[in-house]
C-alpha positions as CSV (number, residue, x, y, z in Angstrom):
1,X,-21.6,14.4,-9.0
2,X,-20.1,17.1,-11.1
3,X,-16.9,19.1,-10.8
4,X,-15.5,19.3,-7.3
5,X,-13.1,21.9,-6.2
6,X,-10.5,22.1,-4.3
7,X,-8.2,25.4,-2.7
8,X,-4.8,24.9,-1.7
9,X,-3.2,27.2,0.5
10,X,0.9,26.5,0.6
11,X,3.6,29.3,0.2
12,X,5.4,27.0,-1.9
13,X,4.3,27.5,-5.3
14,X,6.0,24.0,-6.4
15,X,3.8,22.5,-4.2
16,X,0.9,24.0,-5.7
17,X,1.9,23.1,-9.4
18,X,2.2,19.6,-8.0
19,X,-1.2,19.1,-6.3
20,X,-2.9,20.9,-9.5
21,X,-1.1,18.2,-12.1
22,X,-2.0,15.5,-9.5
23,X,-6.0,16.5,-9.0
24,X,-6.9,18.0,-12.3
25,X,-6.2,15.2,-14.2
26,X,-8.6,13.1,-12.1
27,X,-11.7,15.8,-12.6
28,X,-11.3,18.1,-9.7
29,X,-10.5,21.7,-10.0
30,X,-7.3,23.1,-8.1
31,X,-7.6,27.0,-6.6
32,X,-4.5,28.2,-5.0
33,X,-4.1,30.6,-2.1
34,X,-0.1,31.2,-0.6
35,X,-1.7,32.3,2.7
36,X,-5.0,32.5,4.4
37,X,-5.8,35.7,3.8
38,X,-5.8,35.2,0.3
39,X,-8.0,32.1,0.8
40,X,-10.5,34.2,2.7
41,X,-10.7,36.4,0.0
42,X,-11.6,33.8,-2.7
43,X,-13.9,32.1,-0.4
44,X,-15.8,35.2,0.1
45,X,-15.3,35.8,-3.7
46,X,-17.2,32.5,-4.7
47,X,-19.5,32.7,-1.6
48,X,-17.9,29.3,-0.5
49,X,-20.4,27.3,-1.9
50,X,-18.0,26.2,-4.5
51,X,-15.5,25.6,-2.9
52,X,-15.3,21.5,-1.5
53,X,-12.7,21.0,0.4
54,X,-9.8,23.2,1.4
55,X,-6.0,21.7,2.7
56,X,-3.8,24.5,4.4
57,X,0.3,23.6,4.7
58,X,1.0,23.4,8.6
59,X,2.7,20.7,10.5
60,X,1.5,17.4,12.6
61,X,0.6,18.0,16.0
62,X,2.0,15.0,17.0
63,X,5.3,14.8,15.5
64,X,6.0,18.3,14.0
65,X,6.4,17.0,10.2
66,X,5.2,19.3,7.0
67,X,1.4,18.3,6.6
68,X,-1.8,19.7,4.4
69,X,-4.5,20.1,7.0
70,X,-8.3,19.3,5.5
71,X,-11.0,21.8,6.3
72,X,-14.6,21.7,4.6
73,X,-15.4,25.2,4.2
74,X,-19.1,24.0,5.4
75,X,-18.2,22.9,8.5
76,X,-18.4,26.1,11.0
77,X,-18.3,24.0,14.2
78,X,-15.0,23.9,16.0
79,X,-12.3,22.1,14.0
80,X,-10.6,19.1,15.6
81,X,-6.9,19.7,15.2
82,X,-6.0,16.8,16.4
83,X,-7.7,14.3,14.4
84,X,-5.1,12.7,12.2
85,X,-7.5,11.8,9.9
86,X,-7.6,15.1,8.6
87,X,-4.0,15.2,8.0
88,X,-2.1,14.3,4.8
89,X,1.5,14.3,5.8
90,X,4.2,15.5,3.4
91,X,5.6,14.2,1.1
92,X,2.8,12.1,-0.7
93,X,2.5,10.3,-3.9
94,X,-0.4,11.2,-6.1
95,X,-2.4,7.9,-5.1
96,X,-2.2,9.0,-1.3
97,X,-3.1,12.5,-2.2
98,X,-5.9,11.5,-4.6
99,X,-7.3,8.7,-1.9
100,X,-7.0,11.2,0.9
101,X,-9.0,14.2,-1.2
102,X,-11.8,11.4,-2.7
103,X,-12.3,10.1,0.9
104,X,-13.0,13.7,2.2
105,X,-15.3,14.9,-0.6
């Protein structure tokens, strides 16, 4: 299967340090972004193709709580928003993190 990455993009840099202890323990490489335009720039930097799944800090649709929303960098067709699937709602523990990122790459 080989190394899988993952970017982050949160302004909060302890939240960063805290995904990245929590992933790269379990064989999956951590980039960090603190907003999307730095994302964009390391997407196009790696030519996205390296890059497996992507979780941006916003908030749940349905009840406005802090939330990582899961994008794969693949996928160019209209993202569903509301799909609450693709939302890992803050705070997690490392197993909820670690199923919800497994599950999605």
């Amino acid at each position: 299967m080989g190394m899988k990455t993952i970017m982050i993009v949160d302004d909060e840099e302890e939240m960063q340090k805290k995904i990245k202890s929590f992933l790269e323990n379990d064989d999956i490489e951590v980039v960090t972004a603190s907003n999307n335009r730095e994302a964009l720039e390391h997407i196009d930097e790696t030519k996205e193709g390296n890059v497996n799944l992507i979780l941006v800090d916003t908030i749940m649709p349905s009840d406005n709580k802090p939330a990582f929303f899961s994008i794969k960098p693949t996928s160019k067709m209209n993202l569903d928003t509301n799909n609450t699937e693709d939302f890992l709602q803050k705070p997690f523990t490392k197993e909820q993190l670690l199923s919800f990122v497994k599950d999605k790459i």
